[in-house]
Each structure stands twice: as C-alpha cells, then as structure tokens.
TORKOL-4160 file (C-alpha; in steps of 0.2 Angstrom, whole numbers, padded with zeros to 4 digits, m for minus):
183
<pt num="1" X="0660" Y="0337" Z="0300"/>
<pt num="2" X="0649" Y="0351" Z="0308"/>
<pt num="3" X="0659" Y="0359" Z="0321"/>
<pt num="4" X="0659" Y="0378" Z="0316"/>
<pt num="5" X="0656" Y="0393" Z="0326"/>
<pt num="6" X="0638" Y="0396" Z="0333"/>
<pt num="7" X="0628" Y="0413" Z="0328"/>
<pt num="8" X="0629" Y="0426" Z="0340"/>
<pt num="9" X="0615" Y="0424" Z="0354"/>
<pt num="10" X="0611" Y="0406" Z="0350"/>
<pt num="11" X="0617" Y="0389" Z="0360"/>
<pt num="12" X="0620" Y="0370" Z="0354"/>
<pt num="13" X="0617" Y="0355" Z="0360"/>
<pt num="14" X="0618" Y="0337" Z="0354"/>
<pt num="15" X="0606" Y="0321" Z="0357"/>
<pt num="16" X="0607" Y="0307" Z="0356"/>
<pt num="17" X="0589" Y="0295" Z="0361"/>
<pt num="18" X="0587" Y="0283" Z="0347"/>
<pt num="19" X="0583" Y="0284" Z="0332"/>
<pt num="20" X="0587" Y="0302" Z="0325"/>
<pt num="21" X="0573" Y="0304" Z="0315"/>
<pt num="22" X="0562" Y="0305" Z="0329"/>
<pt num="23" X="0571" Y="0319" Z="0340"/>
<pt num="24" X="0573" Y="0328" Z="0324"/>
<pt num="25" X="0555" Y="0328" Z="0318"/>
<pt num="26" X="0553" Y="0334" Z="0335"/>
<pt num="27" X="0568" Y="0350" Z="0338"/>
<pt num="28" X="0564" Y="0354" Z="0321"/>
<pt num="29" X="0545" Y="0359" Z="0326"/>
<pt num="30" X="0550" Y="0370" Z="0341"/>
<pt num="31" X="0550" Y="0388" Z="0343"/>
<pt num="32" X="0566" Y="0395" Z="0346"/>
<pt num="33" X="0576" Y="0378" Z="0336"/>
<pt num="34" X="0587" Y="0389" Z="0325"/>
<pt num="35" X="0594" Y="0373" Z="0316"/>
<pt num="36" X="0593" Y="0353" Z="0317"/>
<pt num="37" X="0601" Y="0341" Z="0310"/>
<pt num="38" X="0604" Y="0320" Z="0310"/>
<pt num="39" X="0621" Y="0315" Z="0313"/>
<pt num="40" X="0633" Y="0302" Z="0320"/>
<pt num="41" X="0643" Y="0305" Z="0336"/>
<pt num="42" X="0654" Y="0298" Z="0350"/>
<pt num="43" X="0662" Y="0286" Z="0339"/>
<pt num="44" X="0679" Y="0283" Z="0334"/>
<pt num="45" X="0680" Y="0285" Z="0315"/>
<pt num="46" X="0679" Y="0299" Z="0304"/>
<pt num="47" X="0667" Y="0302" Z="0294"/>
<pt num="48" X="0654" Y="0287" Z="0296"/>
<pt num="49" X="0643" Y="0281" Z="0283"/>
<pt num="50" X="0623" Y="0277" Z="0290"/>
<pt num="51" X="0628" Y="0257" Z="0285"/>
<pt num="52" X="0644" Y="0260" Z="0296"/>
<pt num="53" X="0636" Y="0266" Z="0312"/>
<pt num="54" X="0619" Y="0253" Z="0309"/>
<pt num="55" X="0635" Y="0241" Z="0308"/>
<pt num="56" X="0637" Y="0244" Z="0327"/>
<pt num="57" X="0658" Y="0244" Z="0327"/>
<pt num="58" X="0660" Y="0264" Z="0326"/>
<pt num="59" X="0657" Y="0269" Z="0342"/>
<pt num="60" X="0644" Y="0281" Z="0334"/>
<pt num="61" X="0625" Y="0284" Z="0342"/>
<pt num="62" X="0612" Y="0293" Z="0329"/>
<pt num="63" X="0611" Y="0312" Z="0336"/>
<pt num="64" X="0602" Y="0330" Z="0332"/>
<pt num="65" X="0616" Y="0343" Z="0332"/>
<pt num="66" X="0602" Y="0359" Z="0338"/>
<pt num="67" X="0605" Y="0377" Z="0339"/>
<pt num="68" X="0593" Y="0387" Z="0349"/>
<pt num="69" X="0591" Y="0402" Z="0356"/>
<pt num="70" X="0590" Y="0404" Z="0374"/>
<pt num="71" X="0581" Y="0419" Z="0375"/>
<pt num="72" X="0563" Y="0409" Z="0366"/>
<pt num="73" X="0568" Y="0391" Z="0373"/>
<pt num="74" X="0579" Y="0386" Z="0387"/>
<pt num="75" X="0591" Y="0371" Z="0388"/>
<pt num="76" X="0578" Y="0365" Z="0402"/>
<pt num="77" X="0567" Y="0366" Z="0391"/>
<pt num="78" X="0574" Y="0356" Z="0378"/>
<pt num="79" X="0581" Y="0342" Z="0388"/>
<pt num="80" X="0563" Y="0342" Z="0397"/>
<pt num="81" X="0556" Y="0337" Z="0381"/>
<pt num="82" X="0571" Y="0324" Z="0376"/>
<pt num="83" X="0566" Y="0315" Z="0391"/>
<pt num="84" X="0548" Y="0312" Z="0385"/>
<pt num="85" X="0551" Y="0308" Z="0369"/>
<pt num="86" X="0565" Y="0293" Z="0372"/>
<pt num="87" X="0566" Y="0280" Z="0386"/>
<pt num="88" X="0582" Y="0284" Z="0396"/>
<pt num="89" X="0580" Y="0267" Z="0406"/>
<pt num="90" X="0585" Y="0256" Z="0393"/>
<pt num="91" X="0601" Y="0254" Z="0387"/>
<pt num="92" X="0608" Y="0253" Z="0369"/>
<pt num="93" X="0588" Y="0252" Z="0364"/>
<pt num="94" X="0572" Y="0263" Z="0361"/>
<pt num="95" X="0558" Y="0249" Z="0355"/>
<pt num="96" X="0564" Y="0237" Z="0343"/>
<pt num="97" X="0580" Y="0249" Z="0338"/>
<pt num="98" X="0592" Y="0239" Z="0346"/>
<pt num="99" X="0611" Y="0244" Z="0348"/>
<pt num="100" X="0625" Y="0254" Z="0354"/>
<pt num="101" X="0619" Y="0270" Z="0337"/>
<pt num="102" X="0602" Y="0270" Z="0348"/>
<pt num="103" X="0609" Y="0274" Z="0366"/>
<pt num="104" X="0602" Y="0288" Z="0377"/>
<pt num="105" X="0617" Y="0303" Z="0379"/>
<pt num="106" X="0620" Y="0320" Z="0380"/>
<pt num="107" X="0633" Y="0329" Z="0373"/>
<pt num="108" X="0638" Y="0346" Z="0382"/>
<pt num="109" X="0645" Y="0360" Z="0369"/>
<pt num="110" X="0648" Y="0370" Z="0388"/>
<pt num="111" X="0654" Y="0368" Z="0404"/>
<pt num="112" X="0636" Y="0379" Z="0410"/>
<pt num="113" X="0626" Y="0364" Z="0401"/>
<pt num="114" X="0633" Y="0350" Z="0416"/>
<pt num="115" X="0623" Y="0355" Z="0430"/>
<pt num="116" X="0606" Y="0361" Z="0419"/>
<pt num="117" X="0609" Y="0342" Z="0413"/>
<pt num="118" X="0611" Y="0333" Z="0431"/>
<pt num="119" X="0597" Y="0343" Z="0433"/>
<pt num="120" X="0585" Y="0337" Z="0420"/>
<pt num="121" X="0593" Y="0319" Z="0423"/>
<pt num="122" X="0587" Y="0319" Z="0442"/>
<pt num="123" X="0569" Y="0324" Z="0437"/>
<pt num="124" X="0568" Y="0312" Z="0423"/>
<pt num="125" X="0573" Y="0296" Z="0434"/>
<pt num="126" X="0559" Y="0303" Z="0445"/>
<pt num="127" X="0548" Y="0302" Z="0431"/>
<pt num="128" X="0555" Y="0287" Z="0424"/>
<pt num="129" X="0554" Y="0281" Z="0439"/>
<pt num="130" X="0571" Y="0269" Z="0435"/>
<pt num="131" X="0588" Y="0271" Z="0434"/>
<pt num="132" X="0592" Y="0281" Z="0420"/>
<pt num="133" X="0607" Y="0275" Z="0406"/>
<pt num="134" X="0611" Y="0291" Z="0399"/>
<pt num="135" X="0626" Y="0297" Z="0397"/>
<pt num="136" X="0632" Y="0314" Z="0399"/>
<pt num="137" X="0649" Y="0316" Z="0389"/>
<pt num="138" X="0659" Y="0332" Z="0382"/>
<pt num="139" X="0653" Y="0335" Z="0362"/>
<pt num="140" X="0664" Y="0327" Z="0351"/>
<pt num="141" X="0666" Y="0329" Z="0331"/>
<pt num="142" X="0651" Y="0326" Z="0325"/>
<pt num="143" X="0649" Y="0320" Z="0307"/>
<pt num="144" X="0631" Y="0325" Z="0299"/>
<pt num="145" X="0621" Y="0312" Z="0292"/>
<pt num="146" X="0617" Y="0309" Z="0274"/>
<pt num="147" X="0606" Y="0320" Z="0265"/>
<pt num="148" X="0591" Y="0307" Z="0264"/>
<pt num="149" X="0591" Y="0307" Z="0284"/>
<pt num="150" X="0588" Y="0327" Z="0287"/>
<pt num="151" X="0570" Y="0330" Z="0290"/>
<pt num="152" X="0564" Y="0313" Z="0285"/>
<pt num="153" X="0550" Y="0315" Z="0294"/>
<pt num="154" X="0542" Y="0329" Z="0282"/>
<pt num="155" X="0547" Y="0320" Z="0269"/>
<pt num="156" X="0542" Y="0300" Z="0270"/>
<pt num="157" X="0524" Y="0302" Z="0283"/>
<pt num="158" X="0518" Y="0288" Z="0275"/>
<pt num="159" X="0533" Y="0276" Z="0278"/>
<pt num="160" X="0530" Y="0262" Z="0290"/>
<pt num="161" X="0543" Y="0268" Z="0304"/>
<pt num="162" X="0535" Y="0284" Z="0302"/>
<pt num="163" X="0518" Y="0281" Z="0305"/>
<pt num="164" X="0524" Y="0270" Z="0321"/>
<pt num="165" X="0536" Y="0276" Z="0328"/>
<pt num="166" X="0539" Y="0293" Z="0323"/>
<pt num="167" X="0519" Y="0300" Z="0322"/>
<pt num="168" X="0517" Y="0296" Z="0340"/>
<pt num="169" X="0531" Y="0305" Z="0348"/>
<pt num="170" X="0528" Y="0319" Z="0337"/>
<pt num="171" X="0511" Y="0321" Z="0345"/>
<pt num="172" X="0516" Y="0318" Z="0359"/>
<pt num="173" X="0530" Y="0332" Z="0360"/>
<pt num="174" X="0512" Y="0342" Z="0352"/>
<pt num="175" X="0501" Y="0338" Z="0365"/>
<pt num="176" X="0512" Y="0338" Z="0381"/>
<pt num="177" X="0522" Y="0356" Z="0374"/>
<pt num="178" X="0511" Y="0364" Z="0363"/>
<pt num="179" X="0517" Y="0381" Z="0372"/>
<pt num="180" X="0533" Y="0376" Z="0364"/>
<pt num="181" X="0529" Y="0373" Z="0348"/>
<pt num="182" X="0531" Y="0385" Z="0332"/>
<pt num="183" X="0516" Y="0388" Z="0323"/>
C-alpha cells in the first residue's frame, strides 16, 4: 500500500485512463512529476495481484499514483493532458482493453482538487464532444503494482503493445505539450 505523507511543497493525484502503462510513460516524462507509479485502486481487496485485477472481480482500475509540484506543473495542467491521452467517452474501455481495471476515474487526494476536476471534465466533454464516463471519486488505498509494471515503457519499446499503443500517446503528449515536457 502507498498512502504515506507527501513531501513538503508537492501535491498527488491518482488516474486512472486505461491501461497504466500509458499514462505512466506519459507523467513520468513531465516537468515538475516528482514520482509516478502503476498501481491498482478503487477496488475492494487488499493488496491485488496484476492477474487479480485483469480477472475484472476486484473492483480495481490500473492507475499512476503522481506527485508534482504545483509550482512547475498545475493540476490543470495534468488533467488537461490526461484528457488527451485516454478516451473519457467510453466506458470500461480504451481500444481493445476492455473491462472495469481500464475505466476513466479521478481519484481526488483534496477537497481543492473537486472543482479544478469539474473543471477539466467540462472542457474535455467539449472537446470530446460526448458525454464523458469518468468518474470522480475520493483516493482510496492504493496498492502499487508489481515491480515489472513500473516504467515499462522505458524498458520493453520494442514490445507489441508498446509500439501500438503506448508510442503513439507518448508523442502525442510530446507534440501537443512539448512546453511540458522535461528535457
């Protein structure tokens, strides 16, 4: 479980928009992203396994528990971008992930993240231009994924999902917030 204190200065917040190892592949190349990491949340047992939570009878979506700091990248900022990378219209499903793990959600870790999260909800059914699915719940526990999940990405380019699914939301986090982006 992963719910200890946050460094002075900094905020959290936890997403969920499919598959985790595309928003992490994502948060973890962003200025101001202080940690990221895969996990399952939302769910009613302790301490799922990744077979568990694909097993869709947890209650579990895949997350990225982030810690930023508000004063290089705002929590606009980051749900802005969690908006473009995942389809909030469909629910339970991002492609062919299909299931309850994959749902769109926000998890808020305070009371001040509610209306920044209406907020970035409104403008995203505009640019969705549908309904959105996401939901907007208080954080839970949240139970960090297996090692092998944590900046899969960087580590397996080459696989198949990778190079389908993950590459192309990585660029285009890269070309539509390149002034986010750490060097």
């Amino acid at each position: 479980m992963t719910d200890g204190p946050l460094p002075q200065g900094l905020q959290r917040t936890t997403l969920g928009g499919g598959c985790f190892w595309c928003l992490d592949a994502v948060y973890r190349k962003m200025r101001g992203v202080k940690s990221c990491f895969c996990a399952y949340a939302g769910g009613h047992q302790d301490n799922p396994s990744y077979e568990q939570v694909c097993g869709k009878r947890t209650g579990h979506a895949e997350v990225v528990q982030i810690d930023f700091d508000p004063a290089v990248i705002s929590y606009a900022e980051i749900l802005k971008v969690f908006f473009t990378i995942h389809d909030p219209t469909t629910k339970d499903r991002q492609g062919n992930d299909v299931g309850p793990q994959y749902r769109s959600v926000i998890f808020l870790h305070d009371p001040a993240q509610e209306p920044e999260a209406r907020a970035a909800m409104a403008a995203a059914a505009d640019l969705w231009g549908a309904p959105l699915v996401t939901e907007l719940l208080p954080a839970p526990k949240v139970w960090e994924a297996e090692a092998e999940h944590q900046d899969y990405f960087t580590h397996n380019p080459w696989s198949g999902y990778c190079m389908a699914v993950v590459a192309p939301k990585v660029a285009k986090a890269r070309k539509s917030y390149a002034h986010l982006m750490a060097a």
